[in-house]
C-alpha positions in Angstrom: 14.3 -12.6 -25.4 11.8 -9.8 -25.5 11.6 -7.7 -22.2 7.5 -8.1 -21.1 5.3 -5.5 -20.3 1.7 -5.9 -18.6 -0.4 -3.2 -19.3 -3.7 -3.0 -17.2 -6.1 -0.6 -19.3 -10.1 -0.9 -19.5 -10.3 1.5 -22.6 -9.8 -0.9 -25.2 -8.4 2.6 -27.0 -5.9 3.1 -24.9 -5.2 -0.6 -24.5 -4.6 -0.7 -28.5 -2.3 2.4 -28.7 0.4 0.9 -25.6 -0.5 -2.4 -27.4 0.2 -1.1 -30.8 3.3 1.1 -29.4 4.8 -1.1 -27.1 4.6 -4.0 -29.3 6.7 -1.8 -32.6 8.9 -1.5 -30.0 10.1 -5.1 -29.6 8.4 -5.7 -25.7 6.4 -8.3 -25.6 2.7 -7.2 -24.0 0.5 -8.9 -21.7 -2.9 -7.2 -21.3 -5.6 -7.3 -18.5 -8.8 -5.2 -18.7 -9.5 -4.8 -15.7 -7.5 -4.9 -12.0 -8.7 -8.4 -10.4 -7.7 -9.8 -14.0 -4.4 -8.6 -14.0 -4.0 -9.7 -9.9 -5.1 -13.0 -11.2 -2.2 -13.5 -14.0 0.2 -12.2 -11.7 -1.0 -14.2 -8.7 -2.7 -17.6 -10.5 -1.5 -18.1 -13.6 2.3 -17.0 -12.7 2.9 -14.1 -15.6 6.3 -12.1 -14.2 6.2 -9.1 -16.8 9.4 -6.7 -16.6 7.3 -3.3 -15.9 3.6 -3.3 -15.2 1.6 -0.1 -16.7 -1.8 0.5 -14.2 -4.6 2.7 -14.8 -6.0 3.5 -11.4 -9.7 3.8 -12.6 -10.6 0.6 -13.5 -14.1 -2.0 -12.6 -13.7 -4.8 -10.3 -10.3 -3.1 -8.9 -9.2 0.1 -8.9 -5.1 0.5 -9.6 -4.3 1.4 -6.0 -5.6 -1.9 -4.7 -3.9 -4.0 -7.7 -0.4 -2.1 -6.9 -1.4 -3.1 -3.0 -2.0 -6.4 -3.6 0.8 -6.8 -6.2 3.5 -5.3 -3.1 2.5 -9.1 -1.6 2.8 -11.7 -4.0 6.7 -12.7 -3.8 8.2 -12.8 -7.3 6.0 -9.7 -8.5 6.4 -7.3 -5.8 9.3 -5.9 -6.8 8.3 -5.4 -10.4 8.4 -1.6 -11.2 5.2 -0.3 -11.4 4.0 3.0 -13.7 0.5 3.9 -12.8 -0.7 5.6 -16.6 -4.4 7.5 -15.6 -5.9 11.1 -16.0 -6.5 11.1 -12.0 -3.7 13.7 -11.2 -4.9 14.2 -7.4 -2.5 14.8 -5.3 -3.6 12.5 -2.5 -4.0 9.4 -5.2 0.1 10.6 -6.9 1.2 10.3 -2.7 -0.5 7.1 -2.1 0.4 5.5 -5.3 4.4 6.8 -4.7 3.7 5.3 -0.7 2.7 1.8 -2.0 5.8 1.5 -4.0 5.5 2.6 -7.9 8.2 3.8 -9.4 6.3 6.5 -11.0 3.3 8.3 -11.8 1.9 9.7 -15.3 -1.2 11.6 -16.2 -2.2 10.1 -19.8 -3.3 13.3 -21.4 0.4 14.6 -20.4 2.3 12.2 -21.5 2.6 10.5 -25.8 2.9 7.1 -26.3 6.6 8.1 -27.4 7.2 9.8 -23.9 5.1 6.8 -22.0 7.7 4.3 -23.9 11.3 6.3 -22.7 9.7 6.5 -18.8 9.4 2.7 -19.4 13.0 2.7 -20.4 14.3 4.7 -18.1 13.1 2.4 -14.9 13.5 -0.8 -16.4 16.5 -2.7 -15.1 18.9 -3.9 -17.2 18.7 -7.2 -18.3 20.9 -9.7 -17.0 23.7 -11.1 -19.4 
């Protein structure tokens, strides 16, 4: 079974290349374009994604209160959380870290290549 990845992006660019990247790569994606949509899957319509990649600057709900609220609905909180933006201050990097994500990436730093072995590298094994 294909390991799941949601991917919270509102720049439908950026949402195609992880899409596009993610998807070659044999993950299946689940996309939300903005934070109270992805809160919703997660909370309402019970999607449990492997991983979950957050922009923080996003309408509705910025990615520091998605990762808040995700660190409270049981079966999701302890999903591993990548926050992906081009915010790089320190005070958002320590909050994020604070609230529980396993790791924080600046999007103009990082290829879609690079972005896909930091999603390997925290996923947890699958079960057998």
């Amino acid at each position: 079974m294909a390991r799941k990845i949601m991917i919270a992006e509102d720049d439908p660019f950026v949402m195609d290349i992880y899409n596009t990247k993610l998807g070659a790569s044999g993950f299946e994606v689940v996309s939300a374009v903005n934070g109270l949509e992805a809160v919703k899957k997660l909370r309402d319509e019970g999607v449990r994604p492997d991983m979950i990649l957050l922009d923080i600057m996003m309408p509705y709900m910025d990615g520091l209160q998605v990762l808040h609220e995700i660190k409270n609905i049981e079966g999701v909180k302890d999903i591993p959380v990548i926050l992906l933006t081009n915010l790089s201050q320190k005070e958002q990097i320590d909050e994020a870290m604070g609230l529980g994500a396993v790791d924080y990436l600046i999007k103009s730093h990082f290829t879609p290549s690079e972005v896909l072995e930091k999603i390997n590298e925290h996923l947890k094994p699958e079960e057998k």
